[in-house]
C-alpha positions as CSV (number, residue, x, y, z in Angstrom):
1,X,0.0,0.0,0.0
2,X,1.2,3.5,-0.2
3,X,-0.4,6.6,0.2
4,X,-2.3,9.6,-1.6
5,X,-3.1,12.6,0.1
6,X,-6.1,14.9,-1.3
7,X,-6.6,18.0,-0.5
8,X,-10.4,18.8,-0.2
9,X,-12.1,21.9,-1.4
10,X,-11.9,23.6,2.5
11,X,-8.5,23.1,1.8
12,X,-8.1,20.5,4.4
13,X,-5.7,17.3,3.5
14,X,-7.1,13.8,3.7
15,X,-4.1,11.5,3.4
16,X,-5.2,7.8,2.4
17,X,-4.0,4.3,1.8
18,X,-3.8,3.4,-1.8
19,X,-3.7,-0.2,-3.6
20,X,-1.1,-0.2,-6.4
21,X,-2.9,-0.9,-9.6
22,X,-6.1,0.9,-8.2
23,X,-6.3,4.9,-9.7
24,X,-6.6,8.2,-8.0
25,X,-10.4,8.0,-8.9
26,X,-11.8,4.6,-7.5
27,X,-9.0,5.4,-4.4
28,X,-11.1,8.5,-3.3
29,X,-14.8,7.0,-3.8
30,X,-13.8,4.1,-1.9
31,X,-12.3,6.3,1.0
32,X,-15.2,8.7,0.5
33,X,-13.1,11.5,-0.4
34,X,-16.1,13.9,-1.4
35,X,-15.8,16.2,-4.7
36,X,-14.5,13.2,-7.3
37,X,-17.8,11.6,-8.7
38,X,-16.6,9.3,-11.4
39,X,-19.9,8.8,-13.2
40,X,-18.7,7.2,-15.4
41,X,-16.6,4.3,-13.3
42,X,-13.9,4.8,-14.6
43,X,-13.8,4.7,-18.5
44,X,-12.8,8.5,-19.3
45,X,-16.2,9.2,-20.5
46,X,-17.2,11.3,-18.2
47,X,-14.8,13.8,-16.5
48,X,-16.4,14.1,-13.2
49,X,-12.9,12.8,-11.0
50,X,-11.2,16.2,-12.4
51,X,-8.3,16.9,-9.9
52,X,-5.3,19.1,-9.9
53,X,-1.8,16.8,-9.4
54,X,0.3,19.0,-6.9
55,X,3.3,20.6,-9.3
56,X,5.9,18.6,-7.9
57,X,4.5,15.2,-8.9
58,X,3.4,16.0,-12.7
59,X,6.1,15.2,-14.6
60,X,6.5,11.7,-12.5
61,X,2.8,10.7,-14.8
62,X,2.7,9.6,-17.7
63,X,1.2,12.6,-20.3
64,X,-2.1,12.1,-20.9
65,X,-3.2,10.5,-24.1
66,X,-5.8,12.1,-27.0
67,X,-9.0,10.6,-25.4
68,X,-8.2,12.2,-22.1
69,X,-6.8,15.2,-23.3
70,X,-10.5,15.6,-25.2
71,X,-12.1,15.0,-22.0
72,X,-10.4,17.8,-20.3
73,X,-11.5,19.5,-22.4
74,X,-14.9,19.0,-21.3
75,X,-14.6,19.8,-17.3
76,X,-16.9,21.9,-15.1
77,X,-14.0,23.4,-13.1
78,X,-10.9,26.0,-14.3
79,X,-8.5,23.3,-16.4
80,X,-5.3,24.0,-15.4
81,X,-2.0,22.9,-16.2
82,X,-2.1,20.3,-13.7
83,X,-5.6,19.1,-14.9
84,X,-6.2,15.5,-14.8
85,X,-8.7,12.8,-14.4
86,X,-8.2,10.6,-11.6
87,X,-9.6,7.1,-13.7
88,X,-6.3,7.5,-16.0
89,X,-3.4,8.1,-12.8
90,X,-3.1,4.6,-12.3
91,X,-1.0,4.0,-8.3
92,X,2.2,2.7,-8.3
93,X,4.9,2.6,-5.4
94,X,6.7,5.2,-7.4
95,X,3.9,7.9,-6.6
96,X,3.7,6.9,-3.0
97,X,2.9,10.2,-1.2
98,X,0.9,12.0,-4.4
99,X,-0.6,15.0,-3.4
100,X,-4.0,15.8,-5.5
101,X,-6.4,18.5,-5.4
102,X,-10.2,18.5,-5.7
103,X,-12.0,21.3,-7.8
104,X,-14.7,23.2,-6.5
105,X,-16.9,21.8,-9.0
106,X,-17.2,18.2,-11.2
């Protein structure tokens, strides 16, 4: 296990256990992080688990591909350059620690 912390909308920080193999998406509905809906469980249809990756752990993902970058495209909240949807960050022991950030709005 290792860990993701989210910081909520209040601006509070919720740290978690993650399963490696599990994403950043599924990780907060099961730990019933508020704020990431996933409506779409997970198959980048939907762009409601929009989160901001902290700055210092961007360029340790993987870019994302075409079919994510479209659905950025699509969210409710500011897109930003650390935009992302937390069905595609897939947890590995090499992002133990990741820090994400919840919009105020899916």
């Amino acid at each position: 296990m290792t860990t993701i912390t989210y910081i909520q909308k209040d601006g509070s920080p919720r740290t978690v256990e993650a399963a490696p193999g599990a994403n950043v998406m599924e990780t907060a509905i099961v730990n019933n992080i508020r704020g990431i809906d996933g409506e779409c469980g997970g198959c980048c249809s939907c762009a409601t688990c929009h989160v901001y990756v902290d700055e210092t752990w961007l360029a340790r993902l993987p870019a994302p591909d075409d079919m994510e970058q479209e659905m950025l495209e699509a969210v409710a909240a500011e897109r930003r350059a650390t935009s992302r949807l937390g069905c595609q960050i897939v947890i590995s022991d090499a992002l133990a620690g990741l820090v994400i950030a919840i919009p105020e709005r899916q």
